[in-house]
mmCIF entry with sequence, helices, sheets and N, C-alpha, C, O atoms, coordinates in Angstrom:
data_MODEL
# 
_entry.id   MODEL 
# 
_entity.id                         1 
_entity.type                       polymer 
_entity.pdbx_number_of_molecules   1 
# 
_entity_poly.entity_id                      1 
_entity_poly.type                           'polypeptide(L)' 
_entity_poly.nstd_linkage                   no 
_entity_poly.nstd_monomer                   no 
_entity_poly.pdbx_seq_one_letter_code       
;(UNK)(UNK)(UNK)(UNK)(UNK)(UNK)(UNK)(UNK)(UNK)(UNK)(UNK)(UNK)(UNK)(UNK)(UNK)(UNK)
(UNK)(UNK)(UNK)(UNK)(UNK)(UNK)(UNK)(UNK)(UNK)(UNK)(UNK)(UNK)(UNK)(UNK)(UNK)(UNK)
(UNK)(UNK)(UNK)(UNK)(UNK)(UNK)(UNK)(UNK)(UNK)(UNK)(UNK)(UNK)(UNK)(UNK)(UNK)(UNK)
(UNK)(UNK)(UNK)(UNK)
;
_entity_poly.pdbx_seq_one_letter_code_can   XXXXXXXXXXXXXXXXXXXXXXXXXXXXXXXXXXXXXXXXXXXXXXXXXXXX 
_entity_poly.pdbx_strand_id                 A 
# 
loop_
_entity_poly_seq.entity_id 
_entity_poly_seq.num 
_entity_poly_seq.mon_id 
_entity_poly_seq.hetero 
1 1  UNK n 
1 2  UNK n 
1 3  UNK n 
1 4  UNK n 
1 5  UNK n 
1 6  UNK n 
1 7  UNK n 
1 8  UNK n 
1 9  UNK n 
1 10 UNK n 
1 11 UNK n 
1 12 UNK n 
1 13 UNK n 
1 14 UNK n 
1 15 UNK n 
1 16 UNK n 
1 17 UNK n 
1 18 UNK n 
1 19 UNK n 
1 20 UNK n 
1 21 UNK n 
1 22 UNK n 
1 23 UNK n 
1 24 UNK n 
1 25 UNK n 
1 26 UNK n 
1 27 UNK n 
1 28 UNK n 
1 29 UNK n 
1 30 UNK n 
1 31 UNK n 
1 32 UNK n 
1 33 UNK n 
1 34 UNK n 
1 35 UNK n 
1 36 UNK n 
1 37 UNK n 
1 38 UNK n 
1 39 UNK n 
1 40 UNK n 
1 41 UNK n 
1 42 UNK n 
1 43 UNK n 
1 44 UNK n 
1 45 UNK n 
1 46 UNK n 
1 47 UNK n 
1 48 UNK n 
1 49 UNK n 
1 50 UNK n 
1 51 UNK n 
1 52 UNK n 
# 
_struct_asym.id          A 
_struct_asym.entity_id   1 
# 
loop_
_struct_conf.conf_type_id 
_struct_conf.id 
_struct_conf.pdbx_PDB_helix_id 
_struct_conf.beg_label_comp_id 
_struct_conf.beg_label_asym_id 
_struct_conf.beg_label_seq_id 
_struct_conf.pdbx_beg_PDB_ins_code 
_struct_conf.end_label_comp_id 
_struct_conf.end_label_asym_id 
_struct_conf.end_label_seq_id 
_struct_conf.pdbx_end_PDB_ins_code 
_struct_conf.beg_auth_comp_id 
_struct_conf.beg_auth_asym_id 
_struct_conf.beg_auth_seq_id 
_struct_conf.end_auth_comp_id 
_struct_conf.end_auth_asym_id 
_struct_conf.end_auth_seq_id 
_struct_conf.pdbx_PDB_helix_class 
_struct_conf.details 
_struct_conf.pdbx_PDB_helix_length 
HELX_P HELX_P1 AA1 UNK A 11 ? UNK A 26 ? UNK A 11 UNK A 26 1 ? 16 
HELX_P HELX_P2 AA2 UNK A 31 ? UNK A 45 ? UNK A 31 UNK A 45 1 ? 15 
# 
_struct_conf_type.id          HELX_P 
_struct_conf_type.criteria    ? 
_struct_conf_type.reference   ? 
# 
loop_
_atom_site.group_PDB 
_atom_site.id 
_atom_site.type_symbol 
_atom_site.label_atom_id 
_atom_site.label_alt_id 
_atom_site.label_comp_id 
_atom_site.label_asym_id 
_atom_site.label_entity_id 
_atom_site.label_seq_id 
_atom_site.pdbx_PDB_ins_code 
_atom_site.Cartn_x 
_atom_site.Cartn_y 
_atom_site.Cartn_z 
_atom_site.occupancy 
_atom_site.B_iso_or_equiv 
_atom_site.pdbx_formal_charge 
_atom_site.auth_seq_id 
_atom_site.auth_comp_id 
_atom_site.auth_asym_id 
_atom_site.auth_atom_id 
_atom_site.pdbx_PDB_model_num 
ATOM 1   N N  . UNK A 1 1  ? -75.811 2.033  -95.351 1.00 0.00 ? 1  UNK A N  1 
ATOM 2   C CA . UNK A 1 1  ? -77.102 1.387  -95.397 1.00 0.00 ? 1  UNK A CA 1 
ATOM 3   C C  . UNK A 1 1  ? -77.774 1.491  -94.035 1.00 0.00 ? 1  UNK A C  1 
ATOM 4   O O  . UNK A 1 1  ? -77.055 1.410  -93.039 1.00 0.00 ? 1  UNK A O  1 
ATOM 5   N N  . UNK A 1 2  ? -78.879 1.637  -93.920 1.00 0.00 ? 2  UNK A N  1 
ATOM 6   C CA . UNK A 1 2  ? -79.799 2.017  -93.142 1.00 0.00 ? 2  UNK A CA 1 
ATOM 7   C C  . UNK A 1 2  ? -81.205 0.937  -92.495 1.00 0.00 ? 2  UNK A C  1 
ATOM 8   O O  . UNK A 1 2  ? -82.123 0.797  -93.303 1.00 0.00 ? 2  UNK A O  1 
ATOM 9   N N  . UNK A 1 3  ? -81.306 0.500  -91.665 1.00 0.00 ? 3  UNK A N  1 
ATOM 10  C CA . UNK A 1 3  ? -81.900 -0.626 -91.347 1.00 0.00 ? 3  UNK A CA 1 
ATOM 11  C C  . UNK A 1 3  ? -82.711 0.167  -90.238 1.00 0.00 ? 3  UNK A C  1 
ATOM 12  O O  . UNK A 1 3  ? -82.221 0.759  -89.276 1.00 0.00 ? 3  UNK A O  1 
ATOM 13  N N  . UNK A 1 4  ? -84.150 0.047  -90.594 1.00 0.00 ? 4  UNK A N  1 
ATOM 14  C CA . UNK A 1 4  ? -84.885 0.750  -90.122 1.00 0.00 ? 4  UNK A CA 1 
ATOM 15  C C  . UNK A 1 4  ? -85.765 -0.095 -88.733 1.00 0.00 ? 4  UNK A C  1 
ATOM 16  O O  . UNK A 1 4  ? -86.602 -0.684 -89.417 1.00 0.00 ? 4  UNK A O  1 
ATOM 17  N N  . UNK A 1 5  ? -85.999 -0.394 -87.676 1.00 0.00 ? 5  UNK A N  1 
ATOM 18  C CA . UNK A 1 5  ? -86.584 -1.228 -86.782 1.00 0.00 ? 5  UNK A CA 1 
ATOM 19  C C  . UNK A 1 5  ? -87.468 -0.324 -86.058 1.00 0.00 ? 5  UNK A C  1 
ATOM 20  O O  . UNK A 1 5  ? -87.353 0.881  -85.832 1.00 0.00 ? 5  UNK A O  1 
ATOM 21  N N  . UNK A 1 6  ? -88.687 -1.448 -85.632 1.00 0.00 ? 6  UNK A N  1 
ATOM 22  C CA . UNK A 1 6  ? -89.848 -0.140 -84.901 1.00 0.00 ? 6  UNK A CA 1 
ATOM 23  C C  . UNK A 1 6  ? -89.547 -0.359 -83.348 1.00 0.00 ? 6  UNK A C  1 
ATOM 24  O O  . UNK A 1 6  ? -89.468 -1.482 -82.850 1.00 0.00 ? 6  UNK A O  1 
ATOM 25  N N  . UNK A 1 7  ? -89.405 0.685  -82.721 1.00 0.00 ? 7  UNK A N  1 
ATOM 26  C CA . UNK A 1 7  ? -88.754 0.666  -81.315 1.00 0.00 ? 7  UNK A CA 1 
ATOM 27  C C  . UNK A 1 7  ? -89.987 0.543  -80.263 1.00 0.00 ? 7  UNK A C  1 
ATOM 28  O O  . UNK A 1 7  ? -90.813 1.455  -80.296 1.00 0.00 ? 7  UNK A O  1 
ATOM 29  N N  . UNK A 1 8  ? -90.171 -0.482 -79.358 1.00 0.00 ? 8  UNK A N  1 
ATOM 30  C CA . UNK A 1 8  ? -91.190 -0.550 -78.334 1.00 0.00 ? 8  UNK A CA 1 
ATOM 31  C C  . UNK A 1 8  ? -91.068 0.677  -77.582 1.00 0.00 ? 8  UNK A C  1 
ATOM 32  O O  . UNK A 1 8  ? -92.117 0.980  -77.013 1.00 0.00 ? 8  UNK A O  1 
ATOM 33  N N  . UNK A 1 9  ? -90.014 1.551  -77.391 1.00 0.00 ? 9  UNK A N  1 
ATOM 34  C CA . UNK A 1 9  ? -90.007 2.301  -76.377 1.00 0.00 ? 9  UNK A CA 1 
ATOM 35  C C  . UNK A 1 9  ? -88.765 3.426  -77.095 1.00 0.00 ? 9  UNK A C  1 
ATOM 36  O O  . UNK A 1 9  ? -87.720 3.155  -77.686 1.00 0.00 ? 9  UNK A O  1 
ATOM 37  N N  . UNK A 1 10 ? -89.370 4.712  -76.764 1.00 0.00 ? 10 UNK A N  1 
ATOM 38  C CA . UNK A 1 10 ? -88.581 5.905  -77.599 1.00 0.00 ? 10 UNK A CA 1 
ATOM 39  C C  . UNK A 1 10 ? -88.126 6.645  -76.441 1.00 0.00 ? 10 UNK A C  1 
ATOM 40  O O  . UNK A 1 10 ? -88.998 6.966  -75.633 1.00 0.00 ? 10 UNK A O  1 
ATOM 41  N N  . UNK A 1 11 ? -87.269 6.883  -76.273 1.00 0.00 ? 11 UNK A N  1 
ATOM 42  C CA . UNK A 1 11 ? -86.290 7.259  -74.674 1.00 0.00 ? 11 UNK A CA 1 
ATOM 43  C C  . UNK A 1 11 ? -86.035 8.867  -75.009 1.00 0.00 ? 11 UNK A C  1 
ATOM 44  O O  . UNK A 1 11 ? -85.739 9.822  -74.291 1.00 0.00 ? 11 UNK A O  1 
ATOM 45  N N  . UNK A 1 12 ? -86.276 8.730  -76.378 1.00 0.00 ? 12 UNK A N  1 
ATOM 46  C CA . UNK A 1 12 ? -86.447 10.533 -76.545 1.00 0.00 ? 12 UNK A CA 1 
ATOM 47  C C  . UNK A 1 12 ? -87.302 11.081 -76.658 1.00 0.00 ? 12 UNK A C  1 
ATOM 48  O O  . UNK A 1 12 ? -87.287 12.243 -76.251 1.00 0.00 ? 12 UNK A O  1 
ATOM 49  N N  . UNK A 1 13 ? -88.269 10.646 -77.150 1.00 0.00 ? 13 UNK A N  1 
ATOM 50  C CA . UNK A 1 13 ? -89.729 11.001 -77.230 1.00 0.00 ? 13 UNK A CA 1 
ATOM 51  C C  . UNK A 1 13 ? -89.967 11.309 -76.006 1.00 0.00 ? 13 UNK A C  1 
ATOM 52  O O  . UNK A 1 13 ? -90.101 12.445 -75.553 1.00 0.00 ? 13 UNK A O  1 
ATOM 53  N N  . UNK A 1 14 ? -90.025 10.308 -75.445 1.00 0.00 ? 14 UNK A N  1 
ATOM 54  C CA . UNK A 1 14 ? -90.318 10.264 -73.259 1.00 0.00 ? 14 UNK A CA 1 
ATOM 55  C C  . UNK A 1 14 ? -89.867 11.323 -73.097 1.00 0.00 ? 14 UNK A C  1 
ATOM 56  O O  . UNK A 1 14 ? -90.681 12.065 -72.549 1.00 0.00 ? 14 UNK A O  1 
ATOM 57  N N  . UNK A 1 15 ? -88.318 12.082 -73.453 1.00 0.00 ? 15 UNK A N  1 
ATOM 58  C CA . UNK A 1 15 ? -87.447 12.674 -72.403 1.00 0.00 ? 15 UNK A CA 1 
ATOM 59  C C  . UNK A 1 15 ? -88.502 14.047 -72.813 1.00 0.00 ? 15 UNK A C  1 
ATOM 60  O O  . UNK A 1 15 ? -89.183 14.671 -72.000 1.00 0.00 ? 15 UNK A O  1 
ATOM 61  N N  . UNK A 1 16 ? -88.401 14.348 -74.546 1.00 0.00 ? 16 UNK A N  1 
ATOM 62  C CA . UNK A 1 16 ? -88.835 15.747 -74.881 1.00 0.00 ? 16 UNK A CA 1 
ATOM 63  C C  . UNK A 1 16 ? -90.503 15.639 -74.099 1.00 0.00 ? 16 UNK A C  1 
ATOM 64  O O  . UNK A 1 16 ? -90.971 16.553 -73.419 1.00 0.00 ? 16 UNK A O  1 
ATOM 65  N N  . UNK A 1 17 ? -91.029 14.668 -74.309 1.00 0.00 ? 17 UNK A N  1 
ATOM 66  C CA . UNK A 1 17 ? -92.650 15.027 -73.667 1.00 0.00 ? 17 UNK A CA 1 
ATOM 67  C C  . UNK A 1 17 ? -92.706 15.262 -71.972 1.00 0.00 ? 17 UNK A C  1 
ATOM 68  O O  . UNK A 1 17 ? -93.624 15.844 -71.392 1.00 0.00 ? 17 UNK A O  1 
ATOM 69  N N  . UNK A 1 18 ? -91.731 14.781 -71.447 1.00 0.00 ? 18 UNK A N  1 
ATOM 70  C CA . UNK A 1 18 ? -91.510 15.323 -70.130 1.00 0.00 ? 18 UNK A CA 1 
ATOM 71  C C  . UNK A 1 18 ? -91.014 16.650 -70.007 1.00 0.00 ? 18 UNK A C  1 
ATOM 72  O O  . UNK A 1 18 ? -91.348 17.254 -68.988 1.00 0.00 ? 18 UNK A O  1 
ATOM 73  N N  . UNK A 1 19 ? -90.253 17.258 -70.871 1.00 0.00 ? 19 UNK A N  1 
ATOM 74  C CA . UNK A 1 19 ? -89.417 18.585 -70.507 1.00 0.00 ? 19 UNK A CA 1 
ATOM 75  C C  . UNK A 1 19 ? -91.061 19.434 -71.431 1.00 0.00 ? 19 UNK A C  1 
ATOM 76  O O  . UNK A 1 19 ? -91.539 20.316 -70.718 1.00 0.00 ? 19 UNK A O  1 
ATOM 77  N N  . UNK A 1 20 ? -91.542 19.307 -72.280 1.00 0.00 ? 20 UNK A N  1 
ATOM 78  C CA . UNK A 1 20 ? -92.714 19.734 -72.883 1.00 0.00 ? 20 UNK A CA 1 
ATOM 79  C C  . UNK A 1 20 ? -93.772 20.269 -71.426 1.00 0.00 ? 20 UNK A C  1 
ATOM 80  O O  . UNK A 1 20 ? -93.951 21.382 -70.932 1.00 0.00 ? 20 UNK A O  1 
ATOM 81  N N  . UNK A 1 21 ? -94.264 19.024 -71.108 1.00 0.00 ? 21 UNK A N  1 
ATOM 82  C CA . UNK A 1 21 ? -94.831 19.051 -69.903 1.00 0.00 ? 21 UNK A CA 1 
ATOM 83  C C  . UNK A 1 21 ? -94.851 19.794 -68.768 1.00 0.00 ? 21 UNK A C  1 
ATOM 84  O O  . UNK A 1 21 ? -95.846 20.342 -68.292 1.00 0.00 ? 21 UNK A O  1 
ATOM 85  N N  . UNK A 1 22 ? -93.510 19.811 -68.245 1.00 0.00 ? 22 UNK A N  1 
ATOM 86  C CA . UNK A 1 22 ? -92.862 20.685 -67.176 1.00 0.00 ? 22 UNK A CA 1 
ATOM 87  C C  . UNK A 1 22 ? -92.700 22.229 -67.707 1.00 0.00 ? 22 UNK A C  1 
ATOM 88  O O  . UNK A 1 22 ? -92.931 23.171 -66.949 1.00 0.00 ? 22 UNK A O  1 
ATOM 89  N N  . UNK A 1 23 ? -92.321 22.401 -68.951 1.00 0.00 ? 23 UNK A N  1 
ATOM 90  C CA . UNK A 1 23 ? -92.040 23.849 -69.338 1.00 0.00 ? 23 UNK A CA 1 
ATOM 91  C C  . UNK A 1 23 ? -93.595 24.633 -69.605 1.00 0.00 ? 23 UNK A C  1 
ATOM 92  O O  . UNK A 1 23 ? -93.727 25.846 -69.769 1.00 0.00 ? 23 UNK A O  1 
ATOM 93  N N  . UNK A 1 24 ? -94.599 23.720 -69.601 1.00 0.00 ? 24 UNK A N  1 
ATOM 94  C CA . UNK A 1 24 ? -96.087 24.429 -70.122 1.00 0.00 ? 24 UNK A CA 1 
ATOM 95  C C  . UNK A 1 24 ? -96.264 24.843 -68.717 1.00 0.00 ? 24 UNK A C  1 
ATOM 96  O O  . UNK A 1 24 ? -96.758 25.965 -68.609 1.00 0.00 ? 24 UNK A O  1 
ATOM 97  N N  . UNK A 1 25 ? -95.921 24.077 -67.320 1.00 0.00 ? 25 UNK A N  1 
ATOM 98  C CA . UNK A 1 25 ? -96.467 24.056 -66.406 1.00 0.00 ? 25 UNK A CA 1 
ATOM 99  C C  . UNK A 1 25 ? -95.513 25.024 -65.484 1.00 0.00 ? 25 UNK A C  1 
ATOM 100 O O  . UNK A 1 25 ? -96.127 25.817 -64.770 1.00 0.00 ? 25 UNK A O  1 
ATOM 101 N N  . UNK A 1 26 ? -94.406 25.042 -65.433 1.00 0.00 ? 26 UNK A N  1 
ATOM 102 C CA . UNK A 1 26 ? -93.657 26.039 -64.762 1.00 0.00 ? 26 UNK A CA 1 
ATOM 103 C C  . UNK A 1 26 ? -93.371 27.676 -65.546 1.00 0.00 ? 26 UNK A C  1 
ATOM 104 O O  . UNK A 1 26 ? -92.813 28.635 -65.012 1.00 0.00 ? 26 UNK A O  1 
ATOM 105 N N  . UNK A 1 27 ? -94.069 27.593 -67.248 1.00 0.00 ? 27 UNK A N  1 
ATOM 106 C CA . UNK A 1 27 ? -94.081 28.990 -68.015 1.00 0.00 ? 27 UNK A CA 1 
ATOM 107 C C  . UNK A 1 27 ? -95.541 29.941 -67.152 1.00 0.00 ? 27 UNK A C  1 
ATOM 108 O O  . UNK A 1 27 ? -95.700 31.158 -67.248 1.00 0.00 ? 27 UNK A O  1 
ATOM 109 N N  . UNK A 1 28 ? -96.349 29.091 -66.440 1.00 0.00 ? 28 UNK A N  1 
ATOM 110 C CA . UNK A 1 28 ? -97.362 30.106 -65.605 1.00 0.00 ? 28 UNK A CA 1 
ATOM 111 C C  . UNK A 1 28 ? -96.696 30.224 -64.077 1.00 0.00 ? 28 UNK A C  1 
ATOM 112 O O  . UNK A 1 28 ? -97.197 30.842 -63.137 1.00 0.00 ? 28 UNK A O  1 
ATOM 113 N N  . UNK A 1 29 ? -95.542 29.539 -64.064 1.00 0.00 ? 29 UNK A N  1 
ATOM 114 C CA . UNK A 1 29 ? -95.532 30.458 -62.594 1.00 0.00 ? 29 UNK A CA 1 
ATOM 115 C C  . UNK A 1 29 ? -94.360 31.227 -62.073 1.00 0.00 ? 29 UNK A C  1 
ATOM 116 O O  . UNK A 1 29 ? -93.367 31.246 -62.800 1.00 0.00 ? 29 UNK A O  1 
ATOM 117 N N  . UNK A 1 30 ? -94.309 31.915 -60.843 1.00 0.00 ? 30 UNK A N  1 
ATOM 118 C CA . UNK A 1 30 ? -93.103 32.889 -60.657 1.00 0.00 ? 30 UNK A CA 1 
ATOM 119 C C  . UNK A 1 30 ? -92.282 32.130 -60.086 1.00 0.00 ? 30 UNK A C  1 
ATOM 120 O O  . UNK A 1 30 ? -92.362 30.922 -59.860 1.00 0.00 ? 30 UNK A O  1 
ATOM 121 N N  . UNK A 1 31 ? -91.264 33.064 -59.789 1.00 0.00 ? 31 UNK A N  1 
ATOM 122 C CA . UNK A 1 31 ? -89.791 32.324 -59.285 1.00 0.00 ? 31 UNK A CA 1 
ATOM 123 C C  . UNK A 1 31 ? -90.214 31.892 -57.898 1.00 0.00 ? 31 UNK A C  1 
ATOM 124 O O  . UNK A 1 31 ? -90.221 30.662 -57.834 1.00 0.00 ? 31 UNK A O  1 
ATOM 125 N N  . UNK A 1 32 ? -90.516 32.387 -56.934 1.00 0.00 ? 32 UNK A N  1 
ATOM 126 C CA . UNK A 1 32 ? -90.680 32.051 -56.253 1.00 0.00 ? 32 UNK A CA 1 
ATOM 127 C C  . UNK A 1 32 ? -91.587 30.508 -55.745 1.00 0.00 ? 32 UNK A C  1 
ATOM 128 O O  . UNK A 1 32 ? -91.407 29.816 -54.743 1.00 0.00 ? 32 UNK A O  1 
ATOM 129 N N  . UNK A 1 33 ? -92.813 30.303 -57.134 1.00 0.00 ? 33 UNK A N  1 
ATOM 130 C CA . UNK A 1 33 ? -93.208 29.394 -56.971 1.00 0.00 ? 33 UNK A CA 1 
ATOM 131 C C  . UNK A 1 33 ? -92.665 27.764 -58.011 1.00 0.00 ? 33 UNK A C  1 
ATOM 132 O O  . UNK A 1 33 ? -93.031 26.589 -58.033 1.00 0.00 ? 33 UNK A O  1 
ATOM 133 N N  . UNK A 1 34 ? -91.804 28.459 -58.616 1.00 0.00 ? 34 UNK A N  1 
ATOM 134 C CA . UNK A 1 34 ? -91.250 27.656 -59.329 1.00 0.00 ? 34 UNK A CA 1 
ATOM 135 C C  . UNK A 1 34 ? -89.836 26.672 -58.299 1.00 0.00 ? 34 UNK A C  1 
ATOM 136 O O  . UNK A 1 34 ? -89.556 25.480 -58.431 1.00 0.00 ? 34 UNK A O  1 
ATOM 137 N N  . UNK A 1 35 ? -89.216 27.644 -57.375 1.00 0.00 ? 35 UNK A N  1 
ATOM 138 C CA . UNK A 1 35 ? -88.666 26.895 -56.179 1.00 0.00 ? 35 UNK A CA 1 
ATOM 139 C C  . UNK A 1 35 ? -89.647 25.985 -55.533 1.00 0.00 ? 35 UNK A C  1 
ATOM 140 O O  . UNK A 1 35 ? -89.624 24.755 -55.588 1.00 0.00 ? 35 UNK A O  1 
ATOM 141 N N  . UNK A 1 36 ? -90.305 26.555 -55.059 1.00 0.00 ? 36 UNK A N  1 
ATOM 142 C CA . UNK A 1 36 ? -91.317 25.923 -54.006 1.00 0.00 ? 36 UNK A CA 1 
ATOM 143 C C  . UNK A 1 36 ? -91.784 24.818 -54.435 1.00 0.00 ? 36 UNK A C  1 
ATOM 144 O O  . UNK A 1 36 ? -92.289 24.051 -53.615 1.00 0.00 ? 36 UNK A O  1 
ATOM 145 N N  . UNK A 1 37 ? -91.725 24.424 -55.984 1.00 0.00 ? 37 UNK A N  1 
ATOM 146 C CA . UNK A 1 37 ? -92.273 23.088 -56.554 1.00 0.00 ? 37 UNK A CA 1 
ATOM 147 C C  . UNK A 1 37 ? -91.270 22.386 -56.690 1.00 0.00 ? 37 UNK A C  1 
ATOM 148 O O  . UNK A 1 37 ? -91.651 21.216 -56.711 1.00 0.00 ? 37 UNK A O  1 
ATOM 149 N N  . UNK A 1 38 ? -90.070 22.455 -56.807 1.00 0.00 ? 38 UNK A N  1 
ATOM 150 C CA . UNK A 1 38 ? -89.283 21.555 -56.767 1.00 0.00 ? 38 UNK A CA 1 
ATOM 151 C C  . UNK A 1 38 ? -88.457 21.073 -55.168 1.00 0.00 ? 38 UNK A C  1 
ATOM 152 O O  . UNK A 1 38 ? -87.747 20.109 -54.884 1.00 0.00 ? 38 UNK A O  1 
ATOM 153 N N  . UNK A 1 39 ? -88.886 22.093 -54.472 1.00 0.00 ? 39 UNK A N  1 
ATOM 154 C CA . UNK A 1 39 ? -88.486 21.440 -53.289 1.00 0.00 ? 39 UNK A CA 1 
ATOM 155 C C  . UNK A 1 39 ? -89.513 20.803 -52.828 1.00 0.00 ? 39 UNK A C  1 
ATOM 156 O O  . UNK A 1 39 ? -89.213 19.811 -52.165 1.00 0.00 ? 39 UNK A O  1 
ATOM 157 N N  . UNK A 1 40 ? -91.039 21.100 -52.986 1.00 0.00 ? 40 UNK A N  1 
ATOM 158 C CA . UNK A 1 40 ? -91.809 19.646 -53.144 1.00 0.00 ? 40 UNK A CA 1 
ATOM 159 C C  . UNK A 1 40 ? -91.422 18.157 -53.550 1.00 0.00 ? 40 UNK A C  1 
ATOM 160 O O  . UNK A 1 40 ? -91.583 17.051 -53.034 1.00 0.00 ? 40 UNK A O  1 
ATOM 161 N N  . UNK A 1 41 ? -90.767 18.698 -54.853 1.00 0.00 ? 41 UNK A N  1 
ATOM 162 C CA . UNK A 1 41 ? -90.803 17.741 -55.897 1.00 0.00 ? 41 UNK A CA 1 
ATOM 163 C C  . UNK A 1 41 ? -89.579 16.594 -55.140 1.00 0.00 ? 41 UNK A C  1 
ATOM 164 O O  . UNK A 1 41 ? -89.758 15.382 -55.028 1.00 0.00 ? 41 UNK A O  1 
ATOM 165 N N  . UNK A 1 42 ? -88.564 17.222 -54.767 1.00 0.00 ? 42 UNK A N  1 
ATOM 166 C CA . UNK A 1 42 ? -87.228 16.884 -54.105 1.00 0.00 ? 42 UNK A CA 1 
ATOM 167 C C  . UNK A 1 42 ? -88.110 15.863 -52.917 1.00 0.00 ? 42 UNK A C  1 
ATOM 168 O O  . UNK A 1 42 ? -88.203 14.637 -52.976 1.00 0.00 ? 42 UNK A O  1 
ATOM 169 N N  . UNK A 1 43 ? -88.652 16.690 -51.946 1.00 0.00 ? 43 UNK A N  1 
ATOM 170 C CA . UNK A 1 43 ? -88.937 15.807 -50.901 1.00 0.00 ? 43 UNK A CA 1 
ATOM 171 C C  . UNK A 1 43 ? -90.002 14.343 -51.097 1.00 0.00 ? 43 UNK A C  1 
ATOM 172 O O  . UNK A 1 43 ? -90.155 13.394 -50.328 1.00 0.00 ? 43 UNK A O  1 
ATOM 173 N N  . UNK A 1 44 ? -90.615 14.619 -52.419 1.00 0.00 ? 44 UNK A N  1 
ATOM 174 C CA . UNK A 1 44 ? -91.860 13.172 -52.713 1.00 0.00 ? 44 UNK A CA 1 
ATOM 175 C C  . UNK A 1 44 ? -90.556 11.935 -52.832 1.00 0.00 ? 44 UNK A C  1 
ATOM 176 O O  . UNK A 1 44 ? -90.599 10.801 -52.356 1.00 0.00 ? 44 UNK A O  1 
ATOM 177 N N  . UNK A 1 45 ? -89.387 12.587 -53.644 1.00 0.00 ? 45 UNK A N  1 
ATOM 178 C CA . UNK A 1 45 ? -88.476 11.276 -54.059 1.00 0.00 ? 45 UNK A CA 1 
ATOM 179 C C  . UNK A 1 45 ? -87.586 10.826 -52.552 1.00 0.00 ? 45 UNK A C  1 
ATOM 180 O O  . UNK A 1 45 ? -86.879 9.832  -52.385 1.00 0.00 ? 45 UNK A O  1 
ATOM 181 N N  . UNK A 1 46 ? -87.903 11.918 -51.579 1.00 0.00 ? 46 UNK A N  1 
ATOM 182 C CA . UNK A 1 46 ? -86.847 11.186 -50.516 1.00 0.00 ? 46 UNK A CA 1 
ATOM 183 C C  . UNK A 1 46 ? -85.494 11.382 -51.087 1.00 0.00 ? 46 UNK A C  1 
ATOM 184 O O  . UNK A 1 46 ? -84.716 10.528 -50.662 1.00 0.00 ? 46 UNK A O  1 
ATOM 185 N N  . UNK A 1 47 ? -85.008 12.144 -51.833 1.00 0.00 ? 47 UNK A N  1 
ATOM 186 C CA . UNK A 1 47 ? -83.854 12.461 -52.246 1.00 0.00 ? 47 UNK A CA 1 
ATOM 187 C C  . UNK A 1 47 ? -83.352 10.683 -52.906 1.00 0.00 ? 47 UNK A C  1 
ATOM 188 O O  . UNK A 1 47 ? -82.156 10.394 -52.864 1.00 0.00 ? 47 UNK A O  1 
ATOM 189 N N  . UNK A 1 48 ? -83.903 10.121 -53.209 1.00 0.00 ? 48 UNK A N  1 
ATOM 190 C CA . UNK A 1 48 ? -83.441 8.689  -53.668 1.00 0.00 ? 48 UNK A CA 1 
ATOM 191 C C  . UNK A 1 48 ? -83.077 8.942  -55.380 1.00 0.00 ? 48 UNK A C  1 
ATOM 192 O O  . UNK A 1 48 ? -83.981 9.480  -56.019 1.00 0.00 ? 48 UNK A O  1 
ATOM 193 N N  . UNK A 1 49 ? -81.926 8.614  -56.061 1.00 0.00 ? 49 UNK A N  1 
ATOM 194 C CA . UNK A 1 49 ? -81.791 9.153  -57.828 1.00 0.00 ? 49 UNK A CA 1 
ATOM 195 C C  . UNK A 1 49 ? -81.781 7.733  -58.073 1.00 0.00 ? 49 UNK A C  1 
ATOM 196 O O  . UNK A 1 49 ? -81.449 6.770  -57.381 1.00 0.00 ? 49 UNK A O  1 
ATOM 197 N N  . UNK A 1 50 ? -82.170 7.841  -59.073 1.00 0.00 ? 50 UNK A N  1 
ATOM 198 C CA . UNK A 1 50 ? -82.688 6.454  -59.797 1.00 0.00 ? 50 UNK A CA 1 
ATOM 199 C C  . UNK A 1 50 ? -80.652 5.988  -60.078 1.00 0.00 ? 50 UNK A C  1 
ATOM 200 O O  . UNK A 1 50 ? -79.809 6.878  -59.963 1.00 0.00 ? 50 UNK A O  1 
ATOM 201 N N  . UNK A 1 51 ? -80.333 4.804  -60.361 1.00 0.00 ? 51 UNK A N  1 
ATOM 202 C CA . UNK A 1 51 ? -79.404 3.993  -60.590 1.00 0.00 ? 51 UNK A CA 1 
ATOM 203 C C  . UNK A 1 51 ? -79.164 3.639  -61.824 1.00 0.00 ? 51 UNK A C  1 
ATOM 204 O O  . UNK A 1 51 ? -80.062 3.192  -62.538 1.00 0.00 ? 51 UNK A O  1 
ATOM 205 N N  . UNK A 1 52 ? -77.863 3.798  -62.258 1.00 0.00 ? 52 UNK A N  1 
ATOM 206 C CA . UNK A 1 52 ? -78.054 2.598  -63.869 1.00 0.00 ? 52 UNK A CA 1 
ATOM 207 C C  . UNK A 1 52 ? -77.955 1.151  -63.754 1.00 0.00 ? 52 UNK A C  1 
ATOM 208 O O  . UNK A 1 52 ? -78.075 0.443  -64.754 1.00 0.00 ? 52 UNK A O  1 
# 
């Protein structure tokens, strides 16, 4: 049996519309600039990883 509840917050939805997002945006660029954005990306967080 199956008990259906409406979820305030979809943790998969989030995850796929983020990887969606990123793959539209890194499918226009080259390797070289596809590094170069994540070592951007690396230095905005201060190398800090989120915690559970």
């Amino acid at each position: 049996m199956e008990t259906k509840t409406k979820k305030k917050f979809d943790a998969v939805k989030m995850a796929r519309d983020i990887k969606d997002k990123l793959d539209a945006k890194l499918s226009k660029m080259t390797s070289e600039e596809i590094v170069a954005f994540f070592k951007e990306q690396r230095l905005k967080t201060n190398g800090v990883k989120p915690s559970a």
